[in-house]
N, C-alpha and C positions, 0 to 999 in steps of 0.2 A: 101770450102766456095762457097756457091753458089751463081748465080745474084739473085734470089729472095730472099731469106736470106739477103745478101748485104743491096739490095736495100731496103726493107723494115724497114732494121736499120737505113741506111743513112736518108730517109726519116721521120721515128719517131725522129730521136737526130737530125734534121736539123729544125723542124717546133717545137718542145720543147726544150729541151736540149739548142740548140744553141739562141734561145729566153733567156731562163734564161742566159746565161752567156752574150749576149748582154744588155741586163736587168740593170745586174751589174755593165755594166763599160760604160750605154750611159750616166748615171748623172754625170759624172766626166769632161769631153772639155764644160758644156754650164752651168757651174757651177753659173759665174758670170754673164751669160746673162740670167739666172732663177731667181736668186736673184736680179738685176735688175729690171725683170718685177714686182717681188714682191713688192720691192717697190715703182716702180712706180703707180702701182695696188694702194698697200696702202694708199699713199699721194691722189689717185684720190679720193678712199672713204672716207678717213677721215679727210684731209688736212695737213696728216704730213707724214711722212717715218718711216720707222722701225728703231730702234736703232740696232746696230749691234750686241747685245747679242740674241733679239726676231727675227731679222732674221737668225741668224747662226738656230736657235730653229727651224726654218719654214723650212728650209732649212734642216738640220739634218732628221725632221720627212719627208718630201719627199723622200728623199734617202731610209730611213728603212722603211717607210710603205711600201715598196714592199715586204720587210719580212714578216710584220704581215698579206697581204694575203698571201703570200707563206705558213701560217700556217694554215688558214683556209682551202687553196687547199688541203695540207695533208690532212688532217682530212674527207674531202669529196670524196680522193680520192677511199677508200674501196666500199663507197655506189654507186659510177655513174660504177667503173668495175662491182659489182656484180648486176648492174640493165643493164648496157648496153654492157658489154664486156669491151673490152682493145681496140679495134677499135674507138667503140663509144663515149666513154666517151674521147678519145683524139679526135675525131670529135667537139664533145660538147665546150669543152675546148678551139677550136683555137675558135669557135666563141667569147669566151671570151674578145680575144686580137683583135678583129677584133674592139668590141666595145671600148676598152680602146684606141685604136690608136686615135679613133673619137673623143674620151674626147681630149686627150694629144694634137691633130693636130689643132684642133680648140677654144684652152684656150686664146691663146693669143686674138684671133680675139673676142671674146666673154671677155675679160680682167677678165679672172677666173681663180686664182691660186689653186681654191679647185678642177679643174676639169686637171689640175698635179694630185694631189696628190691623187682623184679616179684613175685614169686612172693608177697610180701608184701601186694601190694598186689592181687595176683588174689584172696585169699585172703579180700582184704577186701572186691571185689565182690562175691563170692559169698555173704559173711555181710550186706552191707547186705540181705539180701532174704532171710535167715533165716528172719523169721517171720509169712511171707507165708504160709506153710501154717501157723501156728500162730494169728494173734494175732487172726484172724477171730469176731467173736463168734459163740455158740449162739444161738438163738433165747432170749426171756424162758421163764419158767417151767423152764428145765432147772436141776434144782441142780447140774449139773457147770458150767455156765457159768464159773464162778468157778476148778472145781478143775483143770479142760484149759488155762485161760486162764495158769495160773500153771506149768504142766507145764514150755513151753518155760524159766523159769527157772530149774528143777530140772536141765536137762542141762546150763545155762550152770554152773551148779556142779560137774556131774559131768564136764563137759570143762576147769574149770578145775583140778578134783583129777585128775583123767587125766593133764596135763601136768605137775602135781607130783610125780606115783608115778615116773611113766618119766623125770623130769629127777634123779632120784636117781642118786646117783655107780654104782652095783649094776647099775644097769638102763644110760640113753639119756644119761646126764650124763655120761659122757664126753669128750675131746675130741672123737676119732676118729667119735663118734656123730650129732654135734650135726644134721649135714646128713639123718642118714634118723629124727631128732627132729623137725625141722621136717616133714619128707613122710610123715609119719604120717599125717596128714590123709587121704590117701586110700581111707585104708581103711574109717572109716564111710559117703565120699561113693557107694562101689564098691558096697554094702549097698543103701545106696538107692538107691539106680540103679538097681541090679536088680529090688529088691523094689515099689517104686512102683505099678507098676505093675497091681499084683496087688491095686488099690484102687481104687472110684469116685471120681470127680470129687468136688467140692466140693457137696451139695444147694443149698445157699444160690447160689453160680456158678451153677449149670446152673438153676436156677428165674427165678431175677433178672437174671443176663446172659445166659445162651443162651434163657431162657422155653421151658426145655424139662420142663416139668413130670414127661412118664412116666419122665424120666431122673432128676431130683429124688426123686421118690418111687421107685424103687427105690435108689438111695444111702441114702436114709434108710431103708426094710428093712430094707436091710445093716449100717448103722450103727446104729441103735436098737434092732434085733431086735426089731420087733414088727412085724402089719402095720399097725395103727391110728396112721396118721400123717398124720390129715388135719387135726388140730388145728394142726397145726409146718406144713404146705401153707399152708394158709390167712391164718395169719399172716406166712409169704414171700409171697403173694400179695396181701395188705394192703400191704404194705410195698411192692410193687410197682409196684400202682394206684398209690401216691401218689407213687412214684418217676415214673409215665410223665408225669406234669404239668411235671416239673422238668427240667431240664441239671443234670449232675453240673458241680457248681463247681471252678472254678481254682483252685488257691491263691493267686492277687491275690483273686478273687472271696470267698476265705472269709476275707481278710485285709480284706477291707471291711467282711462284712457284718456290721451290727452286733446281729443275733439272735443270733449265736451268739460276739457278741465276748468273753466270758467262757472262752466254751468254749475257743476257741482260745489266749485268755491262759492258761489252764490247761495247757495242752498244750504250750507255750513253758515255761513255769516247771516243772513236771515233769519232762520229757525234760531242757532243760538242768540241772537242779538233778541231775538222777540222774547225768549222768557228771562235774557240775564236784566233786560229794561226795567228787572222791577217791578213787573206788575203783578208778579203771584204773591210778591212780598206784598204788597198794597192789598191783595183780596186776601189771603191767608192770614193778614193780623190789621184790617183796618183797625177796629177797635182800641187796639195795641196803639197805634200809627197818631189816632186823634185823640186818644187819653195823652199820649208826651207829647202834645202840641195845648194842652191845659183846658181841652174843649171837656166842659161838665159830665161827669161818669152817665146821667141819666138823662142827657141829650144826643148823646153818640150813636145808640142803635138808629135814633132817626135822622142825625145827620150822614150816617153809613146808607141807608136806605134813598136818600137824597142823593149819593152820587150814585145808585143805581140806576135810577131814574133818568139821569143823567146820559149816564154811560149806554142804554139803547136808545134813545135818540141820536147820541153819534153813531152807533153801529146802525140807524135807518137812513140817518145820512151817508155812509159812506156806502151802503149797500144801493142806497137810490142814485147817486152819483158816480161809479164807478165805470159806467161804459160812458161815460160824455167825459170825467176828465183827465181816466187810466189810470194805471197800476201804479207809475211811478209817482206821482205829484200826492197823492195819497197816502205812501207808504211812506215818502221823504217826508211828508209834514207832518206825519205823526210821529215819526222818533223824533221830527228836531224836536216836536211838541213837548216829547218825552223827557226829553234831557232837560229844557229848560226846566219845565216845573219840576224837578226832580234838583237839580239846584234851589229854588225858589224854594223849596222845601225844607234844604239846609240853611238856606239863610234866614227863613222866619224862624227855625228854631235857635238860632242866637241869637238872635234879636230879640225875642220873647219876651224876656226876663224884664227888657227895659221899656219896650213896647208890646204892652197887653193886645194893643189888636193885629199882631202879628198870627196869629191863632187862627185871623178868618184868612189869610194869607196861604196859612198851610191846607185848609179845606180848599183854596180855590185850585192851588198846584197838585193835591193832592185827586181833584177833579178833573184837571186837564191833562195829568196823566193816563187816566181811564179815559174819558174822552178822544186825546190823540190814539191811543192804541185801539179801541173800538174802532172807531175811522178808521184806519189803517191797516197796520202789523195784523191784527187778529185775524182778519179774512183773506186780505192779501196773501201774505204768506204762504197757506196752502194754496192757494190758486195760483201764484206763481209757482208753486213748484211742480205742477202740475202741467203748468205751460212752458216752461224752460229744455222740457226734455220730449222724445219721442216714446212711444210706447212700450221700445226695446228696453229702452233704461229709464222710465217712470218707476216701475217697481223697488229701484235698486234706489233711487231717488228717496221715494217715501221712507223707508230701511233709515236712510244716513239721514234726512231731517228729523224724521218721527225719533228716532233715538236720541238724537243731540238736543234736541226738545227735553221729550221727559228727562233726560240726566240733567241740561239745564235746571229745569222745573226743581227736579228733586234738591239740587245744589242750593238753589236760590232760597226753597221752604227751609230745609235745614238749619243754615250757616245766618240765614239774617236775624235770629234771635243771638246770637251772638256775637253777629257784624255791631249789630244796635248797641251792645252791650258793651262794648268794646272803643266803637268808633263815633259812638253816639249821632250827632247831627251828620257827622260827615260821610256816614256811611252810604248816604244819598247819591255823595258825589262820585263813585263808582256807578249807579246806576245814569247818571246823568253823559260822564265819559261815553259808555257802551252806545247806548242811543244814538249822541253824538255821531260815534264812529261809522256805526252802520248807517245812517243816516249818510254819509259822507260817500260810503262806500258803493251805495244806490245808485247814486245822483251820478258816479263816477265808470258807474260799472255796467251796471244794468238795464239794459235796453227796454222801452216800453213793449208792451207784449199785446195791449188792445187790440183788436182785430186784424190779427197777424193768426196764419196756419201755426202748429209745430214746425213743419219743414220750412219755414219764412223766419222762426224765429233762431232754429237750428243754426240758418248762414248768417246770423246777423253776430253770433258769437265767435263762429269760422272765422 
């Protein structure tokens, strides 16, 4: 592993990657001083307050429209790589969050709850294209293949405990604060921005899409530190030759074909299972989650920070452990992880009532939900989907997950203030099912992908 390899990953998953997972868990400490401004906002315009069903509404669509631009960012991610590189187009992209900080930091001052919920939604086009610089695979034969691919969800953890330190009442958890909480953000995108720069293109781009080989091989100098890189050439240029026989497929196109119709079912069931398990409902309203498990109003921001804490130690684990014990034994024991404690979850909230320390119960399910999925789903995921297909139909790949993702994402933010509301304890047991299934579906389907080519793993679906 070399410093320029290192570094260039550190800094792609520290100016995206760790964005979106800060993303995810800043609405959750300034919850009721958001709602708050709303309706003090409202009463100024119209002479009255929201009722508590249209602001939970107001409130609900804040949190998830970051989803719905995290799915336009998808969707735009294929067109800014193939017009500006993998460099450029995350160039492009921090400027994004640079303007969204500007909305978010000066709504209150300007009494404009719509300029949240832009600034929400910029924040989330910029994260759908996160790990456009990350989720690219190595060539076969690298044993870091496995431990880069899983990096970017080491910073989704570190930006989601970032947002838990400074939502603390000491630090950004203040009322007064909540506005330059949210425009925080711009200070990792301002890093990269700058520093970007000071890196080669992508080898694998510049050999396969620009066919600029002397430019490929010096990126890979740079990046490998060594100059004997004509094994990792020639293997891009394998992949190449057989790329110039084909057209890169549509997403109708890979929705038909039926060589790779496994793949694709795989990649549907993965992506959706990862965000319906639950876990954006857990970052999106901890606070919420351990206030109705009876845990003290003014011990919660530190027991929330506590499972952050938490939760990147399993994503160091499973990012250190992923080439010795693969894809699959990881990504199955974190959903069953999931399901259980997501049961475990319903059942200390009945029990509560009658036994008071059912409450550390919910914190510890509540923990090994985040813990299974760090381990697992989070990094996994895209790296499997990256290895399931060839370069013909990667693109069309990302398309059908990255979408089913954020519409996931969005659905899950939305509807489980209402699930709650509704279904109280049992609402759990829907996220526990899902896990379950996909868990099931792994184990039954899905071939391990460890040090296997594309085309090795291509026939093993044949």
């Amino acid at each position: 592993l070399t410093f320029p390899l290192l570094s260039v990953t550190l800094l792609v998953s520290f100016g995206s990657s760790m964005l979106y997972g800060y993303n995810l868990a800043v609405v959750n400490s300034p919850a009721e001083h958001i709602k708050a401004f709303y309706n003090t906002t409202w009463s100024q315009r119209y002479g009255h307050g929201l009722a508590p069903g249209p602001l939970t509404l107001l409130y609900a669509l804040t949190v998830s429209i970051f989803a719905l631009g995290g799915l336009v960012g998808s969707l735009l991610v294929g067109v800014l790589v193939e017009r500006y590189g993998r460099n450029g187009a995350l160039s492009r992209s921090a400027l994004l969050v640079l303007l969204a900080g500007g909305f978010m930091g000066f709504s209150r001052e300007l009494g404009s709850p719509e300029m949240v919920i832009i600034g929400r939604s910029v924040t989330g086009l910029h994260s759908g294209g996160c790990f456009l610089g990350c989720a690219q695979p190595l060539p076969h034969g690298s044993n870091l293949r496995g431990f880069l691919g899983l990096m970017p969800s080491i910073f989704v953890c570190l930006g989601v405990f970032s947002a838990q330190v400074l939502g603390l009442p000491e630090l950004l958890g203040k009322d007064r604060f909540w506005p330059l909480f949210l425009s925080v953000v711009v200070v990792p995108a301002s890093l990269q921005l700058l520093l970007l720069h000071c890196f080669p293109e992508s080898p694998r781009y510049l050999l396969i899409e620009r066919n600029d080989i002397c430019g490929a091989t010096k990126a890979l100098h740079r990046f490998l530190g060594t100059p004997d890189v004509q094994d990792v050439i020639e293997e891009m240029k394998e992949e190449q030759r057989s790329l110039s026989s084909m057209e890169m497929v549509s997403v109708w196109q890979l929705l038909r074909d039926r060589s790779v119709r496994w793949q694709t079912l795989s990649v549907v069931v993965v992506n959706a299972g990862m965000q319906l398990s639950g876990i954006d409902a857990i970052w999106f309203y901890t606070n919420t989650i351990f206030e109705n498990t009876g845990i003290p109003v003014s011990q919660i921001p530190y027991t929330t920070m506590g499972t952050g804490a938490i939760e990147v130690v399993a994503g160091l684990i499973g990012c250190f452990t992923i080439e010795r014990v693969g894809r699959r034994p990881l990504i199955i024991t974190g959903f069953c992880a999931m399901g259980v404690c997501s049961a475990g979850i319903t059942i200390s909230l009945l029990l509560q009532a009658t036994l008071p320390w059912m409450r550390y119960l919910s914190i510890a399910c509540v923990v090994g939900i985040i813990a299974g999925f760090c381990m697992g789903p989070a990094g996994v995921t895209f790296l499997m989907t990256a290895e399931l297909f060839m370069q013909s139909h990667r693109p069309a790949a990302y398309i059908v997950g990255g979408s089913l993702n954020w519409l996931c994402n969005f659905t899950v933010g939305f509807i489980f203030p209402f699930l709650q509301m509704s279904a109280g304890a049992f609402c759990y047991l829907v996220f526990c099912g899902v896990c379950l299934l996909v868990a099931l579906y792994v184990y039954l389907v899905i071939p391990e992908t460890r040090n296997k080519t594309f085309m090795e793993i291509s026939h093993i679906f044949a």
